[in-house]
C-alpha positions in Angstrom: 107.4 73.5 12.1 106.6 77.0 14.4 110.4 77.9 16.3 109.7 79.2 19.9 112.6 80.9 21.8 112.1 81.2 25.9 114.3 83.3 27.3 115.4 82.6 30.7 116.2 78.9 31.9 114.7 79.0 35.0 112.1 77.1 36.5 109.6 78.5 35.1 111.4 78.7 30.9 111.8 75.1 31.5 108.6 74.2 32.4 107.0 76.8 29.3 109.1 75.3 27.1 108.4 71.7 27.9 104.7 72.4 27.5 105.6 74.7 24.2 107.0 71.6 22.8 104.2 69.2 23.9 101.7 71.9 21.6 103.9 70.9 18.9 106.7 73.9 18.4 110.6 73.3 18.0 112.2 75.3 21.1 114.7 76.6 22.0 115.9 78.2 25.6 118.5 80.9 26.0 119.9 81.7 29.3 122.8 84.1 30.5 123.7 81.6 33.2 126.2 78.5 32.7 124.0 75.7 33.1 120.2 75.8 33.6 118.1 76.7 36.6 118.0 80.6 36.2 118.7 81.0 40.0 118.6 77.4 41.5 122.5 77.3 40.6 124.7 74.7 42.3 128.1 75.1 44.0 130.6 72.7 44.5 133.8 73.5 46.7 136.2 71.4 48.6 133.7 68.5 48.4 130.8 70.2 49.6 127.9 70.9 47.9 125.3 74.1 48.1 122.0 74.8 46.1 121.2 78.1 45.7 117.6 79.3 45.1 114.4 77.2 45.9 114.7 74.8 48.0 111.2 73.4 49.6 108.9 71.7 47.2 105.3 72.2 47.5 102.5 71.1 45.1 104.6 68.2 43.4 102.0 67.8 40.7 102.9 70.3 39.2 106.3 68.4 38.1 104.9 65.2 37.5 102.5 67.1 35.1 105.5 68.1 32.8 106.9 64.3 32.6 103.3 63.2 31.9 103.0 65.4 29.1 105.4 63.1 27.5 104.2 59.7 28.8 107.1 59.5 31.2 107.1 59.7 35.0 108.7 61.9 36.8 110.1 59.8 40.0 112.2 57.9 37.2 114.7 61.1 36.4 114.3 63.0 40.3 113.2 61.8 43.5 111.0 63.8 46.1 111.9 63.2 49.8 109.0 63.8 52.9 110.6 65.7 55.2 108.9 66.4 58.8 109.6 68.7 60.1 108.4 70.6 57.1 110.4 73.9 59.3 111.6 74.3 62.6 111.0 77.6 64.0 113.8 78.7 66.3 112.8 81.8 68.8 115.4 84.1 70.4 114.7 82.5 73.8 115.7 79.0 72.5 112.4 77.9 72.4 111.4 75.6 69.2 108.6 75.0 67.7 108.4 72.1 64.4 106.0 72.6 62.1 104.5 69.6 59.6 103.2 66.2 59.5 99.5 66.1 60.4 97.3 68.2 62.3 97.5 66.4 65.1 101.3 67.2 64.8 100.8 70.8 64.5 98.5 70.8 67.5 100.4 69.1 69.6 103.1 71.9 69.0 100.7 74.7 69.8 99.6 73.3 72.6 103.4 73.3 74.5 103.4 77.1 73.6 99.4 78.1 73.6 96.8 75.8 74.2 94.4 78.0 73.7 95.4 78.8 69.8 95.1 74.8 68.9 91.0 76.0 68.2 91.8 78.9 66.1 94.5 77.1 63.9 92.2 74.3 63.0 90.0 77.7 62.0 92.7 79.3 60.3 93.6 75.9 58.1 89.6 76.4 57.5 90.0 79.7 56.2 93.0 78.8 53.9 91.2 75.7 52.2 88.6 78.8 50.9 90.9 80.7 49.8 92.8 77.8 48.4 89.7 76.5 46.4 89.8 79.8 44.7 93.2 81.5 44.3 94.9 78.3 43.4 92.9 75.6 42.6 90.5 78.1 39.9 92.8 80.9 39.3 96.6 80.2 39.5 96.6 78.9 35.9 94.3 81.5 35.1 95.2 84.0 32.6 94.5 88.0 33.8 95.5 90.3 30.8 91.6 90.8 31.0 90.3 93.3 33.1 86.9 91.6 32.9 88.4 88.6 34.3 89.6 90.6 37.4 86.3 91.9 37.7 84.3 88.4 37.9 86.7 87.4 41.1 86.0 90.6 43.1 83.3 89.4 45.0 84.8 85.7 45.5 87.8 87.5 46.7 85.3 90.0 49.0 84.1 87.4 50.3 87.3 85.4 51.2 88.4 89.2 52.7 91.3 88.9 50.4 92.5 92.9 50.9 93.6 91.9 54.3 97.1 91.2 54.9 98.5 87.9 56.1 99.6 89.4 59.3 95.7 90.3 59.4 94.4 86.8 58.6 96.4 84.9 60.8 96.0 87.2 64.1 92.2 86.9 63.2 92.7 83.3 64.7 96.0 83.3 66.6 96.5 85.1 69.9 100.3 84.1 70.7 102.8 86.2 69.4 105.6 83.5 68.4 102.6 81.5 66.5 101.6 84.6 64.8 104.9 85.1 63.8 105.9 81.3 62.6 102.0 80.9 60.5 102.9 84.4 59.2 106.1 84.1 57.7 105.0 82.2 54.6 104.9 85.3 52.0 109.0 85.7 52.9 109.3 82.4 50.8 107.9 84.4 47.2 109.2 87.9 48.3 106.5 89.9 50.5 106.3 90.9 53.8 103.2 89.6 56.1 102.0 93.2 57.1 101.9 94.3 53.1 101.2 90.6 51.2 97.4 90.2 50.5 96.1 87.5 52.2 95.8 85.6 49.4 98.9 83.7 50.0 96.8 82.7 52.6 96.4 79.8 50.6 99.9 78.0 51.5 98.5 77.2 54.6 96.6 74.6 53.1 98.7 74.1 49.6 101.1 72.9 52.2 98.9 70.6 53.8 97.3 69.0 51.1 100.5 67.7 49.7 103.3 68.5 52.1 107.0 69.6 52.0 109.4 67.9 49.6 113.2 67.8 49.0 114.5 66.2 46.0 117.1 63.7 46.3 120.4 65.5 45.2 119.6 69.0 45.7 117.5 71.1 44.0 120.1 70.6 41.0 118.9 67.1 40.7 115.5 68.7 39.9 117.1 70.8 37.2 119.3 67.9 35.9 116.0 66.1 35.6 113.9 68.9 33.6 117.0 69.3 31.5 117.3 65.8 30.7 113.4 65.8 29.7 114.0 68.6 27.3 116.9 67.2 25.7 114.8 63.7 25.1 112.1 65.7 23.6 114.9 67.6 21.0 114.2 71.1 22.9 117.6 73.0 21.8 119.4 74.9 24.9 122.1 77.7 24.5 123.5 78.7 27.6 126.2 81.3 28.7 124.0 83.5 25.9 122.5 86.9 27.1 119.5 88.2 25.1 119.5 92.1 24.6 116.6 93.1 22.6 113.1 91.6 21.4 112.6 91.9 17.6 109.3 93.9 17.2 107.8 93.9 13.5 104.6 95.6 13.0 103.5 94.9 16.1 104.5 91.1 16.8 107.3 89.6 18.7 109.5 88.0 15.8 112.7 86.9 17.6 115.7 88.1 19.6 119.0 90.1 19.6 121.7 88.7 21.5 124.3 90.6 23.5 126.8 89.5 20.6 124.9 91.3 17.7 123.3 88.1 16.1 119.6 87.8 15.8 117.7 84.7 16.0 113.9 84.5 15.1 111.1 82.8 15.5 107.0 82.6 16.0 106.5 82.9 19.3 108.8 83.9 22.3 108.6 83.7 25.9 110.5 86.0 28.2 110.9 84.1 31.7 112.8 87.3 32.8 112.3 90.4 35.0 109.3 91.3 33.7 111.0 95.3 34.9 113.6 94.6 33.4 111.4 92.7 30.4 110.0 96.5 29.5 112.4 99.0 31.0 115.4 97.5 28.8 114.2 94.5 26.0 111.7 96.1 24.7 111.2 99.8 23.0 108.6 102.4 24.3 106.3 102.3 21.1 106.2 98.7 21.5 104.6 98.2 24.3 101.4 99.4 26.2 101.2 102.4 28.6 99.6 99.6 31.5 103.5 98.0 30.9 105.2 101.5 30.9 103.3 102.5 34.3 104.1 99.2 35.8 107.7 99.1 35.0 108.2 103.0 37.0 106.4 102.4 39.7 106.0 98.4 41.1 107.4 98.0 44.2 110.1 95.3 44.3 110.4 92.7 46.8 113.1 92.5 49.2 117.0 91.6 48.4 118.5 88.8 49.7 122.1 87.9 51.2 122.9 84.5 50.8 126.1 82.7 52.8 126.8 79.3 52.2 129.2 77.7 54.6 130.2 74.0 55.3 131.3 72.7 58.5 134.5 70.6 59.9 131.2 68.5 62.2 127.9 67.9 62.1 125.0 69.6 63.7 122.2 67.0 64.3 120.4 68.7 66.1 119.8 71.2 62.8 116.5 69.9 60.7 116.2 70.4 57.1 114.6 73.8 56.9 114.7 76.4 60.1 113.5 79.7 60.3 116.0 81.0 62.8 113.8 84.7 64.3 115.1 87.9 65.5 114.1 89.7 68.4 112.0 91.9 66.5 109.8 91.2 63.8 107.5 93.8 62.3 109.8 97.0 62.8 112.7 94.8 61.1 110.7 93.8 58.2 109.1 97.4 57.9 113.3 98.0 58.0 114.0 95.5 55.2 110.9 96.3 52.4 110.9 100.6 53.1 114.3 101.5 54.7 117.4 103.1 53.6 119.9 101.2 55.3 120.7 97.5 56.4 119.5 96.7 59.8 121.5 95.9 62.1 119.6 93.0 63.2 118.6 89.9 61.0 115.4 86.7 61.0 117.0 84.0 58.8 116.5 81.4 56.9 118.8 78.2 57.5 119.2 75.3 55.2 120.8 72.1 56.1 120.4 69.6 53.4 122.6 67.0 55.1 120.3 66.3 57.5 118.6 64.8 54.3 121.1 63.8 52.0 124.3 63.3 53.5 125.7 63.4 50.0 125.9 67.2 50.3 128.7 67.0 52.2 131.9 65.1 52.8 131.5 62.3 55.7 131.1 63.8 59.1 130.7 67.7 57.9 127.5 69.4 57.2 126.4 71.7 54.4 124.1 74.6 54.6 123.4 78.1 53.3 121.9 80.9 55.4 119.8 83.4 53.9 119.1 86.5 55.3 116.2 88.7 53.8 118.1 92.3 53.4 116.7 96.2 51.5 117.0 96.0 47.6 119.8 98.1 45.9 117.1 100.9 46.3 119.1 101.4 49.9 121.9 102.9 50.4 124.1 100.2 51.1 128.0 99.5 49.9 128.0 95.5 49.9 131.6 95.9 49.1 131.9 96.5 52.9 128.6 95.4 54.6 129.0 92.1 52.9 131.6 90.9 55.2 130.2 92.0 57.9 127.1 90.6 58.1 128.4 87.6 57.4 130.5 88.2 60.7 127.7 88.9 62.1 125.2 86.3 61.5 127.8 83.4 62.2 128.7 85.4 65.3 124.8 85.0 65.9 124.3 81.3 65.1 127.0 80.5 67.3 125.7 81.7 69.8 122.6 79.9 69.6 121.9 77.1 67.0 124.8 76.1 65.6 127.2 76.0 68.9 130.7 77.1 68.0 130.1 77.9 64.4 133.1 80.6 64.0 135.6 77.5 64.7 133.9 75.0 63.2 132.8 77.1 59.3 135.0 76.2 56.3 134.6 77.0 52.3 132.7 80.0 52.7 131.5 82.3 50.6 128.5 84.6 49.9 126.1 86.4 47.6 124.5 89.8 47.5 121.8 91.6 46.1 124.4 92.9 43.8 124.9 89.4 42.2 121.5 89.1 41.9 121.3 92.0 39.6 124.1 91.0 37.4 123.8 87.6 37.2 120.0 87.1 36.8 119.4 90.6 35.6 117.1 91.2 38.4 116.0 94.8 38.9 117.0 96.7 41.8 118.6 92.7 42.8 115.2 91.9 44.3 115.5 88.0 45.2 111.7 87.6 43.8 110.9 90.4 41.5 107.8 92.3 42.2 106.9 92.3 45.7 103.2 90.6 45.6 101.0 93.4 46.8 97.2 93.1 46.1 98.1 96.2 44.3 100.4 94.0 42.2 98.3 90.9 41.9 96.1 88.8 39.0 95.7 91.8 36.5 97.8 94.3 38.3 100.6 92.0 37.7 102.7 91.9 34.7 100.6 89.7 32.1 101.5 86.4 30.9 100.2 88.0 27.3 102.6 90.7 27.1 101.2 94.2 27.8 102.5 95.4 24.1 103.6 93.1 21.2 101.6 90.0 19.9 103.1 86.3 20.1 105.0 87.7 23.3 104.6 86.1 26.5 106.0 86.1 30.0 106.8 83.4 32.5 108.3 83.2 35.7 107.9 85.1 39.2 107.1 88.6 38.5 104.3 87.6 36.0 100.5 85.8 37.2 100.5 83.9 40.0 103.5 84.8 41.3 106.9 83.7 42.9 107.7 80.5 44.8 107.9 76.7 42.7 103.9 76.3 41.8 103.7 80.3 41.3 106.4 79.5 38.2 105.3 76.3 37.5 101.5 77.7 37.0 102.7 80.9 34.9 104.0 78.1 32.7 100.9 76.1 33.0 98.5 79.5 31.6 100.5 79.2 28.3 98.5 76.3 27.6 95.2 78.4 27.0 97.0 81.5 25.3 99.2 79.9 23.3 97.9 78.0 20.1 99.0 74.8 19.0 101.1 74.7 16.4 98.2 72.6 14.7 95.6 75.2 15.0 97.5 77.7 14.1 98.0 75.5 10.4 94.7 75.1 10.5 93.8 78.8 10.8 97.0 79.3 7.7 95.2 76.8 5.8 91.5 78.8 6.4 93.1 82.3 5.4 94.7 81.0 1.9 91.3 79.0 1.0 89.8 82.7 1.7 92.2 84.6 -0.2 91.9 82.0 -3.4 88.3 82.2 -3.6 88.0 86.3 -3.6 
């Protein structure tokens, strides 16, 4: 039987190496981390529990496509909980606006802030089904390493006016500046600002609306429980707390790995769901790999950092939904701050999740969990976390005190927070970006890292600095473009069997 190693246990290495063993190889994931999930980690402290990494599911197909390659269905291991509000967008002023359910919903919304944008966000959903129809539904699972690929989209993507920016696209239909803001923030969720993204992520406009916002029932480490149970059923070996170093290159061809420790494992194929930066500035040599990789790895721009607080509470905050987008005072200047300064702001937008108002389980009775993340410069700024760290903490509960969650700083127990210096050691992430490469036109389809690695053959990458991109379906889909560049383990016998008939007739 063909061995395949993926390297990384996140979303994306699970998903590759559920559908590696569904074309018929024996797997077998390596991750540095102690259990799976790459960085949807769990926490557990003084009862209470916190999820780290993704934590809104969109596109739930895309799961129940990895059960179903095994004839087994997915709501028996996980289930998905509707949430509506999908977000609730909380504006310095106190003013709130929920966003999700149907249109009608969303209109009804508008029309308490601007009456006269409920027209131009039925236009604007419009505009995201096109690009939708194209940038996800044709090209998400797409594979780019060809440059004539790229080409043949140009003039869908001309058309569709992808080299605007998402700021551009949604003030091309939305006058008021707190809905601008609120149907703009959607490429913070894989890594990008609105004034730099391409518009492409356009398309989550609509993604969102055709199948809505999720949670799953126990935390996003239910989820991973569930793929990991999957995997074991199908005899997929796992070996975590195990760092890979190096990628074993013979003439050419990706023939194993090197662990931290020395030993060597190989095997026919490998998958790297890793940094792709890191990927070619530390796993693999400079002969081995192309000069489009080496150019890449210099000069990409990464996305942001992210500080991460997770806190529980001694009461609970009904009044809190599931998912809030809790917005500063200023908006473009901070986030022009965040993706090109030197130096942490001083102000913060943030990010607030409260999974008890879900699943009370999260938390013991009457006390609420949640985790607070604020989108902060990568360690490309000059900033020593070893001090800042606590204060922006002090700061941001300071902030949400004040406004959202009323009486916080007496209230906040078992707290404790992460930086974008654990990001870099603990997920190896370059410059500790939270999603890898920033997702620039510039650094999109084939100006992205390749799921066919830009250097050795029977190498390949997964995950959110590779095609499509960050966010669940972006690392669920670089998973699902294995499935046309990867052989079956079948054809590739078949092609053995072809080459010795050849060389016994000569």
């Amino acid at each position: 039987m063909k061995n395949a190693l993926v390297i990384g246990a996140g979303v994306g290495g699970m998903a590759a190496a559920l559908r590696l063993r569904a074309k018929g190889y024996q797997v077998t994931v390596l991750d540095r981390c102690e259990r799976p999930g790459g960085r949807a980690q769990v926490f557990e402290r003084d009862g209470f529990k916190f999820d780290a990494g993704p934590t809104v599911i969109t596109a739930p197909f895309l799961f129940d496509e990895l059960f179903q390659l095994f004839g087994r269905e997915r709501a028996d291991y996980v289930e998905f909980l509707p949430l509506n509000p999908w977000y609730q967008f909380y504006y310095p002023d106190g003013t709130r606006f929920n966003y999700g359910g149907t249109i009608d919903d969303t209109l009804r919304e508008i029309n308490k802030i601007s009456p006269e944008d409920c027209q131009g966000y039925l236009e604007l959903v419009d505009q995201s089904q096109k690009i939708f129809d194209v940038g996800f539904t044709q090209l998400a699972h797409q594979p780019f390493h060809s440059f004539w690929t790229m080409i043949k989209q140009v003039p869908a993507l001309i058309r569709l006016k992808c080299y605007r920016t998402v700021w551009q696209l949604v003030s091309s239909y939305i006058k008021h500046p707190k809905l601008r803001q609120a149907f703009s923030v959607q490429p913070l969720l894989v890594g990008g600002s609105p004034f730099d993204t391409t518009s492409i992520y356009g398309l989550i406009h609509f993604l969102e609306r055709k199948w809505h916002v999720f949670f799953a029932k126990g935390g996003t480490g239910a989820l991973i429980d569930a793929l990991a149970q999957l995997m074991k059923e199908q005899n997929i070996s796992m070996r975590l707390s195990t760092t890979v170093d190096k990628i074993i290159v013979e003439n050419g061809t990706a023939r194993g790995v090197t662990l931290a420790s020395g030993a060597q494992i190989h095997a026919d194929v490998v998958v790297a769901n890793t940094d792709p930066v890191h990927l070619y500035r530390n796993m693999l040599d400079r002969p081995d790999q192309k000069l489009s990789a080496a150019i890449k790895q210099r000069h990409s721009k990464l996305s942001m950092g992210l500080f991460v607080l997770f806190f529980g509470t001694d009461k609970t905050y009904p009044d809190v939904e599931h998912h809030t987008i809790w917005l500063g005072r200023r908006y473009e200047q901070l986030l022009r701050d965040i993706f090109d300064g030197d130096e942490l702001p001083q102000d913060f937008s943030l990010y607030l999740h409260r999974p008890t108002a879900t699943d009370p389980d999260f938390a013991p009775a009457g006390k609420d969990s949640f985790y607070v993340l604020a989108p902060v410069p990568n360690l490309k700024a000059n900033i020593d976390w070893a001090t800042e760290g606590d204060e922006l903490q002090r700061r941001i509960v300071a902030a949400l005190s004040k406004s959202i969650l009323p009486g916080l700083e007496d209230h906040i127990v078992s707290d404790f927070y992460m930086t974008p210096e654990d990001f870099a050691k603990n997920y190896l992430s370059i410059g500790g970006a939270g999603f890898s490469v920033a997702p620039l036109f510039s650094q999109s389809a084939w100006f992205r890292f390749h799921n066919k690695a830009e250097g050795p053959k029977n190498l390949y990458l997964v995950g959110a600095g590779t095609h499509p991109g960050a966010g669940l379906p972006g690392v669920l889909s670089s998973a699902k473009v294995l499935d046309q560049i990867v052989p079956a383990v079948q054809e590739q016998d078949h092609a053995a069997v072809q080459r010795n008939a050849s060389l016994a007739t000569r």
